[in-house]
N, C-alpha and C positions, 0 to 999 in steps of 0.2 A: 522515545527510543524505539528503537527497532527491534524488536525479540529476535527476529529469523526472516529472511526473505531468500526465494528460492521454488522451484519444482517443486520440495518436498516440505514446505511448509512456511504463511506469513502470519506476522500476528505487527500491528503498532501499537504503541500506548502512548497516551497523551492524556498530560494531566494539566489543573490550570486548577488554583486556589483548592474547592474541597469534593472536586467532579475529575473523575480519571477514565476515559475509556479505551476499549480495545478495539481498533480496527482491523478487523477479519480476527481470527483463532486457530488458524491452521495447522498447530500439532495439540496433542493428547492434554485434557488437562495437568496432566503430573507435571509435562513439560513447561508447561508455559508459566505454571508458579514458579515452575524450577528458575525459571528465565527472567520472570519476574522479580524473584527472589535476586538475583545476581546485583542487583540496585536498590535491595532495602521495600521493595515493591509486594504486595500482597493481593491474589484474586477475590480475595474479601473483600473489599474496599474498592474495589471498582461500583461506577453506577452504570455500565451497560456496553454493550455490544454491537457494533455497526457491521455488516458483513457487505462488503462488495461487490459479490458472487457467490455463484454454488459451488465452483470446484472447491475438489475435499480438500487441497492445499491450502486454503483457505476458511473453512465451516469445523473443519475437524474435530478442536474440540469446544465448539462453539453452547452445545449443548449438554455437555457433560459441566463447562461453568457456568451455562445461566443454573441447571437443576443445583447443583452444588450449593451454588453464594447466591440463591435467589437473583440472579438479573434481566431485567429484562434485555431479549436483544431486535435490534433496528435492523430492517430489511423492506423492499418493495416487494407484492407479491410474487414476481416472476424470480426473485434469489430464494423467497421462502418456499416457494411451489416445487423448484428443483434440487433444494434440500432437504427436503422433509425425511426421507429415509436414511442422511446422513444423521443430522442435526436430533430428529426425532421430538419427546413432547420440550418442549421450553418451558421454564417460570413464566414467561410473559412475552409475547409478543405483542412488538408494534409496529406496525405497515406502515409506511408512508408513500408518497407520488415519486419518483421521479425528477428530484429539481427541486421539493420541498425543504425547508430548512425546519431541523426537530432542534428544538431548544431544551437541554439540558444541565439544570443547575447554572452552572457558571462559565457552561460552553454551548456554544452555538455550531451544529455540524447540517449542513448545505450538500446534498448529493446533488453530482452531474453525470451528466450520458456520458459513456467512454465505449470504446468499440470490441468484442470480444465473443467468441463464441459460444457466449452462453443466455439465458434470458432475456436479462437486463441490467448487465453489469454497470456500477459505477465506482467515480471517485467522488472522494470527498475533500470539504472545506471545513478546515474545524478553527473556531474564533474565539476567544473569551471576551470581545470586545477591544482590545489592544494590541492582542497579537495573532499571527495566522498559519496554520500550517496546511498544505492541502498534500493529497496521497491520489497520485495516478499510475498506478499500475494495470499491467495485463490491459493494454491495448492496445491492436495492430495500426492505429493513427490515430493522427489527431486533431482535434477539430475548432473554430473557432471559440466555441462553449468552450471546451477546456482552455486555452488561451487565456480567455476573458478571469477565466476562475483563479487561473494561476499566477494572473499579471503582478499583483503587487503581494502575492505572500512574504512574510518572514522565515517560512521555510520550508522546503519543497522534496519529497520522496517520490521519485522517478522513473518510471521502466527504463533501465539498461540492457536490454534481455541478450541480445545475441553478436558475434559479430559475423558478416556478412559469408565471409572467407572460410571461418572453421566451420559456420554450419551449412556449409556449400562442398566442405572436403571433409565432415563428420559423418560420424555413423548412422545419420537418422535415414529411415529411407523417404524417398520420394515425397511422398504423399505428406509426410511429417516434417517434411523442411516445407512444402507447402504451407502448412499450417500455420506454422511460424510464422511465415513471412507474409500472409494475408494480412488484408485488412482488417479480420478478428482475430489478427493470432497477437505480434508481440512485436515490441518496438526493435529495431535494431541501432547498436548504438549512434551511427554517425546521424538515424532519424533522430535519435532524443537529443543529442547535440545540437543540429539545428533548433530543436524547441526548446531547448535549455536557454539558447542564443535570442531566443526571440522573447522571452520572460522573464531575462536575466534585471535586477538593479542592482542601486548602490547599497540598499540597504536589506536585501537578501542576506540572511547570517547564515542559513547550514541547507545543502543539498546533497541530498543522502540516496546514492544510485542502487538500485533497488532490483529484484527481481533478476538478478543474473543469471544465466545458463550456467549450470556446472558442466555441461558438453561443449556449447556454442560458443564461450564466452572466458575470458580473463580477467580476474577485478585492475591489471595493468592496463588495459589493450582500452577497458571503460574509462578508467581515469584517464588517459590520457587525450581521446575523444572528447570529452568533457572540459578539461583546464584548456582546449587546442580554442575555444569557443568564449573564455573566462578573461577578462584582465586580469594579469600576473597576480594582483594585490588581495583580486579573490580566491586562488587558488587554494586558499588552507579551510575553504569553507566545505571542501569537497570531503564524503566520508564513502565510502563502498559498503554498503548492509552486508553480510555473509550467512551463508544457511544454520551455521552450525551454531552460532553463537551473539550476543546482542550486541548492540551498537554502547555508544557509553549514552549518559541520561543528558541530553543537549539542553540548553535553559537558553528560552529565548528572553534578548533584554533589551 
């Protein structure tokens, strides 16, 4: 499921037999039990922490749960270098490369390069051996690495970020619609539509659009870019993340 996705805060959780983790943590631990909790979910019970990136939308309460519930959390040096003043001491860290695949328990999570204006941001590939989910968010394009990563998942969390027109006639100024629309900033949707179209199969169960603009952006204006790209019969696999509150618990089968 998806806790929150948004500007002001992402967190995923994915679980597989007796190994459950959280990809990025980006609001207050209170919240994210809170959010956890909504699906019978508990930050106790987690075995660890993947972070993406250093923005705080993302790290926030990354270190108030590893201290709390002892876990350690997963980072390459350049997301832990530029969160150290958010994140502060942790239970445990543990670095990896770039591309490395960290094996835990009874899932397998694979980081890849994605493009974004911060250190070393990535996505991930998370597997328990049967089934796949991969998370590519907050990147202003995309490359044949992520393709490759993405091709045959069973289920895919998306950047939707902006659409082209509101954030061309929104209130950002100049230099901030630049951002956006770089090659580190954020996908727009009719880009992630084409990579949806390019990654799409038969046996993809749930893609879950992710990362929306509350300015830039409509959870309609995304789905519909999206299903415009789908065969009719996929259409119901489509889910919109939203900031304020979680997704429902998807069971891949």
């Amino acid at each position: 499921m998806v806790l929150g996705s948004g500007s002001k805060g992402n967190a995923l959780y994915i679980e597989s037999g007796q190994t459950s983790i959280l990809v990025d943590a980006g609001f207050s631990g209170k919240e994210l039990a809170a959010r956890m909790a909504v699906h019978g979910k508990d930050p106790g019970d987690l075995s660890g922490i993947f972070l993406t990136h250093e923005h705080g939308d993302h790290i926030q309460g990354a270190g108030v749960l590893s201290r709390r519930f002892s876990l350690p959390v997963y980072a390459n040096d350049g997301t832990f270098t530029g969160s150290e003043k958010t994140v502060k001491k942790l239970h445990k860290r543990i670095e990896f490369e770039t591309g490395d695949t960290c094996q835990l328990q009874d899932l397998s999570i694979r980081s890849f390069r994605i493009s974004h204006d911060t250190n070393d941001p990535v996505g991930y590939l998370v597997s328990d051996g049967k089934y796949s989910v991969a998370c590519c968010t907050d990147t202003g394009k995309v490359s044949k690495l992520i393709s490759n990563r993405l091709s045959n998942c069973d289920a895919l969390i998306l950047e939707f970020n902006h659409d082209p027109t509101m954030l061309r006639n929104g209130p950002y100024p100049h230099f901030l619609q630049q951002r956006v629309r770089s090659s580190q900033g954020h996908l727009a949707n009719e880009d992630a539509a084409a990579f949806l179209q390019s990654v799409v199969h038969d046996r993809l169960q749930h893609v879950i659009l992710a990362h929306l603009s509350e300015t830039n952006n409509l959870p309609d204006i995304a789905r519909k870019c999206a299903k415009q790209v789908l065969p009719p019969e996929q259409h119901d696999i489509l889910c919109v993340a939203r900031q304020n509150n979680p997704t429902e618990l998807f069971d891949l089968q």
